[in-house]
N, C-alpha and C positions, 0 to 999 in steps of 0.2 A: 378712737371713739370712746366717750365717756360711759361708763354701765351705771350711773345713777339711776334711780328710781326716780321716775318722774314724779310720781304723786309724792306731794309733800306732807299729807297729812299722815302716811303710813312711818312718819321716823317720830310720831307721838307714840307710837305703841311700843309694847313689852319687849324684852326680846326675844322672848320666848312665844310672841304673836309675828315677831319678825323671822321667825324660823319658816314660819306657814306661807308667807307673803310672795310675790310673782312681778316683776315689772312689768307695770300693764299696758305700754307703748310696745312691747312684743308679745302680747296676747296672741296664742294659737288660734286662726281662724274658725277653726273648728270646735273650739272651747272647751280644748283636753284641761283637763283639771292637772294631771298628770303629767310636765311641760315634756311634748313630743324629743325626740333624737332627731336630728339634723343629720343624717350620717352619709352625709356629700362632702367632695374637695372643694367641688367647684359648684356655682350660682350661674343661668342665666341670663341675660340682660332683655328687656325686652326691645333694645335699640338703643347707637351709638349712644352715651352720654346718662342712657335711663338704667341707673343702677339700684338696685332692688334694698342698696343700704349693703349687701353683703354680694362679696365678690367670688374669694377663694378661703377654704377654710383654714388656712396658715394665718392669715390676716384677723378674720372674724366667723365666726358663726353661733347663730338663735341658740342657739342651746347654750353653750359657754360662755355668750353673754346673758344669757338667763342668769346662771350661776353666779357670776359675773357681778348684777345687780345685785343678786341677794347676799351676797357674800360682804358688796361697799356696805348694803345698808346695817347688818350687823355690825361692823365695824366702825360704823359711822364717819366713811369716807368720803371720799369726793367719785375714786374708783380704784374696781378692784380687778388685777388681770392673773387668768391663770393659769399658770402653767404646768409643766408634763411632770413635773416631781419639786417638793420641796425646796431640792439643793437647784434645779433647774433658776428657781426663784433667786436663791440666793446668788446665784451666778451670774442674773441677771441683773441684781441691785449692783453686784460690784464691776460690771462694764459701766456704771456712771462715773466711775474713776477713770484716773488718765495715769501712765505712768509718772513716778515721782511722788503722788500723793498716799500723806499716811493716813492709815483711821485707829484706833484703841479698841479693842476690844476686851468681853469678860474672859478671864481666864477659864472659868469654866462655862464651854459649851458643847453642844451635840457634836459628836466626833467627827462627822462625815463635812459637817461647817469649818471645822479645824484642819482637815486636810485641803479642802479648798483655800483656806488661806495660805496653807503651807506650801503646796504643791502646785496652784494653780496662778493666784495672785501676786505671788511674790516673783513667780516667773516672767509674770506681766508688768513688772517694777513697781507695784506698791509693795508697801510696807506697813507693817503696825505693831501695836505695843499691847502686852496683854496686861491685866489688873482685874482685881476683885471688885467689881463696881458695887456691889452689895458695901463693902467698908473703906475701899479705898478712895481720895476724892483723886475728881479727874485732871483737874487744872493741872498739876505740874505736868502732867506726860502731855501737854498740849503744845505741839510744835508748829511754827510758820506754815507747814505743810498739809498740816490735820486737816483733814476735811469730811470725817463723822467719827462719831460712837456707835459700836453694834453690841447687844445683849438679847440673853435671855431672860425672860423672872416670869415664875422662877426658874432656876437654872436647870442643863442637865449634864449629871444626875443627883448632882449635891444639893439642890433645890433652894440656894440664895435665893432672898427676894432684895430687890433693887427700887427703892424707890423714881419710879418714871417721872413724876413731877420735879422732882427737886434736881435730877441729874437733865434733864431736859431744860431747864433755866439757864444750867452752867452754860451746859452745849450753845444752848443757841444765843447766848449774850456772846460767845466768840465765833459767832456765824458758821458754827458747824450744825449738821443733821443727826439726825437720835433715830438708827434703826432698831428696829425691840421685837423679836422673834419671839411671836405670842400663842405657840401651837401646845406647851402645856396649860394653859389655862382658857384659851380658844376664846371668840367674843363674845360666848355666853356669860362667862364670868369675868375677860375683864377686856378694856377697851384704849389702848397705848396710844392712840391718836387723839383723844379727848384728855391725855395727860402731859400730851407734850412731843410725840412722839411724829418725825413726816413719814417716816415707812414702819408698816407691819407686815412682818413675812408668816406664814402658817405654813406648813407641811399639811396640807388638805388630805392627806393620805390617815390622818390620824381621827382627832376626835371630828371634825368635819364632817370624812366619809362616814367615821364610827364605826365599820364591819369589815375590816381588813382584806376589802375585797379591789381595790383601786389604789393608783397614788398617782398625787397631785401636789401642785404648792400656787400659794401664791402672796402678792405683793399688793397691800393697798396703801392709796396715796390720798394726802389732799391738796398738793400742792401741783396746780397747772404745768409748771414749767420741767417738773420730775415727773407727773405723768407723761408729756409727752415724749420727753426722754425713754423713758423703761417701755412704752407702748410701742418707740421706732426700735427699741433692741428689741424686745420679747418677737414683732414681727416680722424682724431680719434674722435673728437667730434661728426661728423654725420654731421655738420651745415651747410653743400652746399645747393647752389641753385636748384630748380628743374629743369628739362628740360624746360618745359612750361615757367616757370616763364624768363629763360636768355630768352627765345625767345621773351617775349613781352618785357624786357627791351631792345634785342639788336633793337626790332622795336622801342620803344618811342627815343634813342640816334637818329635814322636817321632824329628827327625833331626836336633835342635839340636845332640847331642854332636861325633856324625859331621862335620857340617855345618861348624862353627867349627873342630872338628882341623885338618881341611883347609886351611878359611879362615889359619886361625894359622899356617899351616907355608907357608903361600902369602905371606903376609905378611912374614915374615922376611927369605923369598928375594926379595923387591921390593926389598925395605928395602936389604937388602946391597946390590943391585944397584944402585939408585938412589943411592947415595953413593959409590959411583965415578963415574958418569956428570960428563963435564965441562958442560954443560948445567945440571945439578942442585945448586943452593946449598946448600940443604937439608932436610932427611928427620927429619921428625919422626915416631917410633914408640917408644911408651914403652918396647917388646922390646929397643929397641936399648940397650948400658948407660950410654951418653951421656947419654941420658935424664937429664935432673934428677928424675924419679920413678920412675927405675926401682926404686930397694931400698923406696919406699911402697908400689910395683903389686905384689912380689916378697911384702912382709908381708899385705897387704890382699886380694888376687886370685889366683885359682888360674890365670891364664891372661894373655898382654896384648892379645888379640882382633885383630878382622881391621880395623880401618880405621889409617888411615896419611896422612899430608898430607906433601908438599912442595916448594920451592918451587925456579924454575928463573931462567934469568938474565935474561928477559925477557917482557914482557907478550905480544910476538909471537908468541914460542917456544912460551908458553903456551896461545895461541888454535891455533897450528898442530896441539899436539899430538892437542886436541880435536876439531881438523877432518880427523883423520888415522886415530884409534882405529877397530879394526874388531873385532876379537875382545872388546873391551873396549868397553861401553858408555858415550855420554856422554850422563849420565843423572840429574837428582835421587836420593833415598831411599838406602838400605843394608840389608846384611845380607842380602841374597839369594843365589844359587846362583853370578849372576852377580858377575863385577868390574865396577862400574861408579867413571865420575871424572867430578867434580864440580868445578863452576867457583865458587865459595862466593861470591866476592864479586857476580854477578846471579842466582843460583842460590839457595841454600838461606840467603843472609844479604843476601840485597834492600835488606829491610827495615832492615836494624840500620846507625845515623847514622854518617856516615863518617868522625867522629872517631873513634867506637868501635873502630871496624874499623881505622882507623891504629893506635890503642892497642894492640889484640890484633894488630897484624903482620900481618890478613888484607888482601892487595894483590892487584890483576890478577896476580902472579904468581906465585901462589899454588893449588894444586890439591888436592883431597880423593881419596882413594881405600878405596872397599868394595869390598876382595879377596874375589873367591867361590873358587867348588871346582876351577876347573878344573887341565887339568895345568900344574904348575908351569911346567917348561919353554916349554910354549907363552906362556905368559903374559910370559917373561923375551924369548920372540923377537918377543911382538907389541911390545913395550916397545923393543927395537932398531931396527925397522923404522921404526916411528912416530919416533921421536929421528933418524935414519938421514933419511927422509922430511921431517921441519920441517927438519932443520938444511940442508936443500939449500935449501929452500922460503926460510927466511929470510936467507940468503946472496944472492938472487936478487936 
């Protein structure tokens, strides 16, 4: 079942007016502003043959297809299906494979993606090849068997940026697909399928929900014949979202714009700050124009979001800063209200082999950061404090 948004004048607006928006072919009878919880398995019929549109809630249900639409229309899909967690999604993209075929993917990604390739995929006979897609080109590692690219941009947590368009031309002049896992920069700021791209995966748990209160993922398409593909897995798998859960992420979208403004103006001022600090090696944020992808972020994305990594002069300095943070959470996930910092190498990249993680630069001294809303300034003096506090600590 397709979750487009019927009305078509509604993909004229902002996206940040498409945050607000409702598909109005399942309008609540009752005209909750507020789109009700659906919180049944099952639907009645009112006779053989007279189905309501919704059967059993594994298959479908109002509310998650609420979310459902509004999620394609940000993304300016065809449709978007969601599921019980990020990796659920991801899981579900790679049952579109058959044993024997490869894909390519970035060398550097979110770790928990990286063990499903390793652990799960290859167990199921595919295979793939890793690369820097930010500098390396893809053509050569393209074998008879390729059948997609997957990335993220920017990346996590070295934060490459990839240009979509031009790696999406390769791709599909040799008839492969261009998946592009778009959950650090979300459809607020930027839009993979308008550049090239047939799947966008999110991790909905993230800047989505925005309040670290749910997790979710999901997968938008616009190509008919891959939705109904991933729509017969997602509903033979089981892997939908609950009721509850689309209803607090279709609540956290209504404050996405707000939400990341914040975040982005939050993140700048870290950024600055943090490359002065003597401490501080280095700050990698695509905002900043050091960047090697700042003028791809600048063409490609309306926005360079809230996450930010960097690294400081030692693995001590590093543990201290961690045992020191108090306004600032030390925390897995992203995209919430809060800032929280991540320690990536036992944290969110456990799993990925520590050749890997030398390859990509991610070391013990090494830190992630999801800038939330709070006030700037505050956030620049818990940052003093903390640096203030380890550099006594590790002088000791």
């Amino acid at each position: 079942m397709s979750t487009e948004i019927d009305c078509r004048q509604q993909e004229k607006y902002s996206v940040d007016t498409k945050c607000q928006l409702n598909d109005q072919s399942l309008k609540d009878v009752w005209g909750a502003v507020s789109y009700p919880i659906y919180q049944t398995a099952t639907f009645a019929h009112k006779g053989l043959g007279e189905s309501t549109g919704f059967d059993y809630t594994r298959m479908q249900n109002p509310t998650r297809q609420q979310l459902e639409a509004v999620v394609a229309l940000l993304e300016n899909g065809k449709d978007a299906i969601a599921f019980a967690s990020g990796m659920a999604a991801v899981a579900a993209v790679m049952e579109l494979f058959s044993p024997g075929d490869h894909f390519i993917i970035d060398s550097d990604l979110y770790g928990g993606s990286v063990r499903l390739f390793n652990e799960i995929s290859k167990k199921n006979g595919l295979t793939y090849t890793t690369a820097d897609l930010s500098s390396e080109d893809v053509i050569p590692l393209i074998k008879e068997n390729t059948k997609a690219v997957y990335l993220e941009t920017p990346t996590n947590p070295m934060m490459n940026v990839t240009d979509i368009e031009e790696l999406a031309k390769k791709v599909h002049e040799r008839g492969l697909i261009l998946i592009v896992d778009n959950t650090f920069l979300s459809p607020y700021y930027q839009n993979p399928l308008d550049l090239g791209a047939d799947i966008v995966l999110h991790s909905g748990t993230k800047f989505l929900g925005g309040h670290h209160d749910t997790i979710g993922g999901f997968a938008i398409v616009k190509d008919d014949e891959i939705d109904e593909r991933l729509r017969f897995i997602y509903k033979t798998t089981g892997a939908g979202l609950s009721p509850f859960d689309s209803w607090l992420i279709l609540r956290g979208i209504r404050t996405l714009s707000v939400r990341l403004n914040k975040a982005q103006e939050n993140a700048f001022a870290i950024a600055e700050y943090l490359k002065k600090n003597k401490h501080v090696t280095k700050v990698i944020y695509p905002g900043l124009k050091e960047h090697p992808g700042y003028e791809i972020m600048k063409k490609q994305a309306r926005g360079f979001g809230a996450m930010l990594t960097f690294e400081v002069d030692s693995a001590e300095f590093a543990k201290e800063i961690l045992a020191n943070v108090d306004l600032i959470y030390f925390a897995e996930s992203l995209g919430g209200t809060e800032t929280l910092i991540t320690y990536p190498i036992t944290q969110t990249h456990a799993d990925v082999p520590a050749d890997v993680l030398e390859k990509n630069g991610i070391n013990n001294r090494i830190l992630r950061l999801s800038v939330g809303i709070e006030g700037t300034e505050d956030l620049i003096s818990e940052f003093e404090r903390v640096f203030e506090v380890s550099e006594k600590n590790t002088q000791k």
